[in-house]
N, C-alpha and C positions, 0 to 999 in steps of 0.2 A: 629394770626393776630395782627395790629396795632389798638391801641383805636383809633378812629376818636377822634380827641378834638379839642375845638375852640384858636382860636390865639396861636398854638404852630406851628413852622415850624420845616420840618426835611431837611437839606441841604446834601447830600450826592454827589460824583462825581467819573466819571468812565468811562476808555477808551475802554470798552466791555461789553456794554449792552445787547450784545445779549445773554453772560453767568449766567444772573441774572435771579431768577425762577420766571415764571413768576404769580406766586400766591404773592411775594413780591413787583413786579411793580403794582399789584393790587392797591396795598395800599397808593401808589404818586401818583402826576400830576405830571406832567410834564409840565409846561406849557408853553413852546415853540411849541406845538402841538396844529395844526387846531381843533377848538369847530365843534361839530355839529352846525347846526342853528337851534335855539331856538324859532323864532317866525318865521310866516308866513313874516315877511320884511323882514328877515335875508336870508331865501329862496332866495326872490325874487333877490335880491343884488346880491348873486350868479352866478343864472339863467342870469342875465341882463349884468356878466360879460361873462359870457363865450358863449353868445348866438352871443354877437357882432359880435367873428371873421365869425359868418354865415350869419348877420343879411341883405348881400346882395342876400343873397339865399332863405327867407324865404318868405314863400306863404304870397301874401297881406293880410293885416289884422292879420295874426298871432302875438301877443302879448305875452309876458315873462312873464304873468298873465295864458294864455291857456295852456303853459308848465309846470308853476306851478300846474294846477290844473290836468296834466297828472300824476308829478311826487310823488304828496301827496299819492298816494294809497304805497308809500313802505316808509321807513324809511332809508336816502342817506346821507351819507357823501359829502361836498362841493365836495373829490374827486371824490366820485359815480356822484354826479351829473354833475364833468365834463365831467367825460367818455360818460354819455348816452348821452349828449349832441355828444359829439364827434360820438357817435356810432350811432347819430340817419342821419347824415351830412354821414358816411360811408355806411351807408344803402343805400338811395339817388341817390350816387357815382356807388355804385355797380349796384343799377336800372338801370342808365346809360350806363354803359358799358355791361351790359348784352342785354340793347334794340340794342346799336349798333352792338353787337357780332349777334344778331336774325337777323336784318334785312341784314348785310352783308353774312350771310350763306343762307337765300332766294333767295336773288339776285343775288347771285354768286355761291354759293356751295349748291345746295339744296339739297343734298343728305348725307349732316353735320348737315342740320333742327334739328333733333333727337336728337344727338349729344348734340350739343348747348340748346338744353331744360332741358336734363337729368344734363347737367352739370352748369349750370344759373337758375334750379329748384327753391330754394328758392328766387331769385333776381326777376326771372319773375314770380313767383306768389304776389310777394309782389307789381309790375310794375301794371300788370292786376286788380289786387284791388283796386289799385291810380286809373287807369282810368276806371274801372268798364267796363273790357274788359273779355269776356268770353274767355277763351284759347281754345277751340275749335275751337274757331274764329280763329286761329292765318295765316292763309294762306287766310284769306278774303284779294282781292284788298284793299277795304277800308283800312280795318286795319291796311296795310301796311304801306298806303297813312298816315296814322295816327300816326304811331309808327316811319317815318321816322322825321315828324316834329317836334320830340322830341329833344334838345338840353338843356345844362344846365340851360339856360335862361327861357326856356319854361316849365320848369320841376324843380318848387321850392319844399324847405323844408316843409313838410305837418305835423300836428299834429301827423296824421296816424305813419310819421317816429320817432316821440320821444316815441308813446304809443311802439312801434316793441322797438325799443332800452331797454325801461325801462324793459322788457319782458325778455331782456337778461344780467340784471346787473348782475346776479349770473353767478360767472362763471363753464361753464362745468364739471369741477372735483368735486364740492359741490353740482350740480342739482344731480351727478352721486351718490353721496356719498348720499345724501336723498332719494331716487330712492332704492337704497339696503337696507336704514333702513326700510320703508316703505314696500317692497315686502318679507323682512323677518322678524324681530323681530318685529316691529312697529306694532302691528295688533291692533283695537279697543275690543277685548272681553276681560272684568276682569282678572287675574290671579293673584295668589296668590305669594310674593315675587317679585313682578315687577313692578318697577315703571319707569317714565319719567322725565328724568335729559335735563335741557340746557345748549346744549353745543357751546360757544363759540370760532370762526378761528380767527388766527391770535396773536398777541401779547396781543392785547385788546379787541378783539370782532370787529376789524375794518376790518375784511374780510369777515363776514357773522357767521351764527352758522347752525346747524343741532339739532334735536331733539336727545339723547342719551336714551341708555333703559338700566336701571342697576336692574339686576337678582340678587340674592340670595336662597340660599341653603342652611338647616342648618341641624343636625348632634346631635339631642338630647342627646345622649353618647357620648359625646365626653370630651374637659378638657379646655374648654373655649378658645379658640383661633378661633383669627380672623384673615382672610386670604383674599387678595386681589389677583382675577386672573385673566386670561387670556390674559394681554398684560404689560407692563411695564410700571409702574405708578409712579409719583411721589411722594414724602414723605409725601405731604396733603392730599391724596388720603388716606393713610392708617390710616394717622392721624384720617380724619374726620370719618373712619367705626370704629375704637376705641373709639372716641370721643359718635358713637351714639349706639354701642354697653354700656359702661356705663352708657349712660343718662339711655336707657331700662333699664337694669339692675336696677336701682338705686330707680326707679319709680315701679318696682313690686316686691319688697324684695329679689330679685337676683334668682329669678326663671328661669333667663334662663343664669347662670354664669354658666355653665357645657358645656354648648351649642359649636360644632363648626362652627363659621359659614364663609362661602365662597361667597364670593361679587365678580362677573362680569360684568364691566363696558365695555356693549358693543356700541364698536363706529368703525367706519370707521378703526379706530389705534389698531383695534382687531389682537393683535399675533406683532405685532409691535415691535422692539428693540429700545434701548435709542439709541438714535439722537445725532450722536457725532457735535458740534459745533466749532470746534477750538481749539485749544493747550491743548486736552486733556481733555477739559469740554462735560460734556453727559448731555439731558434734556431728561426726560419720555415722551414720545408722550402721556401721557394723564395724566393732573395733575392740580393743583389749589384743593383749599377747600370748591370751589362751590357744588360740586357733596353730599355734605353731607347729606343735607337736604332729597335729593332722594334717599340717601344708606339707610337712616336713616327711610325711610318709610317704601323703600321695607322690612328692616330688622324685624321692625317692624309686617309686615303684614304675614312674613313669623314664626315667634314668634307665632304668634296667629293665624294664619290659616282664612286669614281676606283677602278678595280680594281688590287691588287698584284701584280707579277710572281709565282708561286711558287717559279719555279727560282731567285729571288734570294732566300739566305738570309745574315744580317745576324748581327752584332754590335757592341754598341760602348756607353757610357756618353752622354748628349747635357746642354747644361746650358742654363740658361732662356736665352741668347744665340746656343741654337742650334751650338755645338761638339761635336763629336764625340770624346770622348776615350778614353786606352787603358784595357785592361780585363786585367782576368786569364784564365787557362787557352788561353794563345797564346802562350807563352814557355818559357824552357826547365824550369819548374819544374813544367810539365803543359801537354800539346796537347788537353788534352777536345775541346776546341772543335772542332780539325783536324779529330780524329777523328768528331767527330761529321758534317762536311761532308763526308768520304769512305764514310762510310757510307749518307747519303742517298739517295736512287735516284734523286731530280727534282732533285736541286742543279745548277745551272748557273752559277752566279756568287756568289760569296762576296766580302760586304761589308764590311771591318774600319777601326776606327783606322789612321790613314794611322802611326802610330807607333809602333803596336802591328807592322805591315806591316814599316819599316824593319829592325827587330829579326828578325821570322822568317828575313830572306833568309840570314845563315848558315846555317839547317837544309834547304835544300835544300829547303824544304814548298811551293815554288810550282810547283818539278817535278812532287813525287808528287802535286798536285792538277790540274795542265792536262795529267797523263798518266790521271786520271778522268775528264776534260773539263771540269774546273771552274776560271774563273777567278777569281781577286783582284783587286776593285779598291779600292784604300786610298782615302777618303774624308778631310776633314778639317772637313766641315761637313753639318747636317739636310741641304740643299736636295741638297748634292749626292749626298748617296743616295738622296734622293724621286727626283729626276730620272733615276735607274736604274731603280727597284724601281717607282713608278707607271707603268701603262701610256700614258697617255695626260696629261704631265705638262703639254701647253700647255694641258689643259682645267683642270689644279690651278690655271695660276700663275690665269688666268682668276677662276678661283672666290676664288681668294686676293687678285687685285688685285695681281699682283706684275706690273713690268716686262715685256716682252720679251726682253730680253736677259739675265736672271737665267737 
């Protein structure tokens, strides 16, 4: 990786960004690229531009203050926050056309009633909620009488339709892809060898992230080799199980340099081939040097026969001296990561670069996560994230030959 240093610029240019790895775009800005917003005003500016193009639709009284205070429970890029704007106005729309599709199969086709429910299912249950209409009711005179007076005018923008919107910023291939880690690998009981890595979508973490579970296996007779498998990784990936394969090593007078051991980095991109990009250029579907910190646990824990917390989920790059350094998609040019530890259902403790850490505190991200109940603690070295994340660390230092006092 690049030393962060103060007042050096690095100017670089290039007609194919999309070929560059993206564990080295970690390392720039780029500053032609939309910031998060950083304060609650920045939010609001936002909200207040893109509210206008509806701001003739919106229920009286509703304020770009009431939306703000919907969309604070998640962590949104300017873009995110135009979409749910957008998708809260779509919602709305669809109520719409679903009341009029209801009440033209009553009055004309009644024997399409059915029909029309099964297929307007989510639009008219979200309709009957706005008006606090029971669906059994739906062939009362009343009702009818009720549902026909329904018109765009009559039928504004409600809170109800940004909280439904912000519900769906994730989209469906990422709920799906959490959904599988969660029903398989993801379980909350200790295991030994197993830890939880943050894994960031997208170029920068600007599409969301999922929780990753990276396993290890090790091979007491063997002749020291370290082996990365199950899907096609990138060059940092092997880098950083080398990198925390010798720190070990280095720290218990090479007790375990015979060892061999096999690291599985499973993610959605499990079995997966390199991603041909263009004129011959390939990317690993799972790659960056973030994953270290979590290789470097599991490996850890599998060495010494030591279970991992699972409510501790991790990130961070580590180097053969055992440093913990910053990574991407935790700054303001994508929150994957965030996002991905508020999504979890077992996270309890969230482990980052102590540097990475200093940077988040303008976005308020330590709020929105110990109001999930999940804490950060910034780290700046291996040991002292083992001594979180292992359950029973005096039996590690033990097995390791390290101090007491370490």
């Amino acid at each position: 990786g690049f030393t962060p240093l103060t007042n050096v610029v690095v100017i670089g240019a290039t007609n194919r960004i999309d070929v560059l790895d993206p564990a080295l775009l970690e390392r720039f800005t780029r500053h032609f690229e939309f910031t998060y917003p950083k304060t609650r005003e920045e939010k609001l500016e936002i909200i207040e531009i893109h509210l206008g193009r509806y701001r003739q639709h919106l229920e009286r009284g509703l304020t770009s203050s009431d939306v703000l205070r919907i969309f604070e429970r998640k962590i949104l890029s300017p873009r995110k926050i135009a979409d749910a704007i957008d998708d809260a106005n779509r919602l709305r729309t669809k109520e719409l056309e679903a009341c009029r599709r209801l009440i033209q199969a009553i009055e004309h086709r009644p024997e399409r009633v059915e029909e029309i429910k099964k297929l307007y299912q989510d639009d008219l249950e979200r309709l009957f909620t706005v008006l606090n209409i029971n669906p059994s009711d739906s062939n009362n005179p009343k009702l009818i009488e009720k549902l026909e007076d329904i018109d765009p005018d009559s039928y504004p923008l409600r809170l109800y339709h940004f909280e439904k919107a912000l519900e769906r910023t994730y989209d469906e291939a990422l709920e799906e892809a959490q959904k599988m880690m969660i029903e398989t690998v993801r379980i909350p009981k200790p295991e030994v060898g197993k830890s939880c890595g943050l894994i960031a979508l997208g170029e920068r973490g600007e599409v969301g992230g999922i929780v990753g579970v990276i396993e290890v296996v090790v091979n007491p007779k063997g002749s020291g080799k370290v082996h990365v498998i199950g899907s096609e990784v990138g060059e940092s990936i092997s880098a950083s199980a080398q990198d925390a394969f010798i720190y070990i090593n280095s720290i218990s007078g090479w007790k375990f340099k015979d060892y061999d051991v096999y690291i599985e980095i499973v993610t959605p991109a499990k079995g997966m081939e390199k991603q041909a990009i263009g004129f011959g250029a390939v990317r690993a579907p799972v790659s960056g040097p973030s994953a270290g910190l979590a290789i470097g646990i599991a490996m850890l824990s599998a060495f010494t026969e030591v279970e991992v917390d699972p409510a501790a989920v991790m990130t961070g790059a580590i180097t053969a001296l055992g440093e913990v350094w910053p990574v991407g998609g935790l700054d303001y040019r994508g929150m994957g990561k965030i996002e991905a530890a508020l999504s979890d259902q077992y996270a309890k403790t969230l482990i980052m670069p102590k540097y990475n850490y200093e940077r988040l505190k303008s976005f308020e991200t330590e709020k929105i996560l110990l109001e999930r109940g999940i804490r950060i603690v910034p780290v700046q070295t291996f040991i002292e994230a083992a001594s979180i994340t292992l359950l029973n660390f005096n039996r590690v230092k033990e097995k390791l030959g390290l101090k007491a006092s370490i």
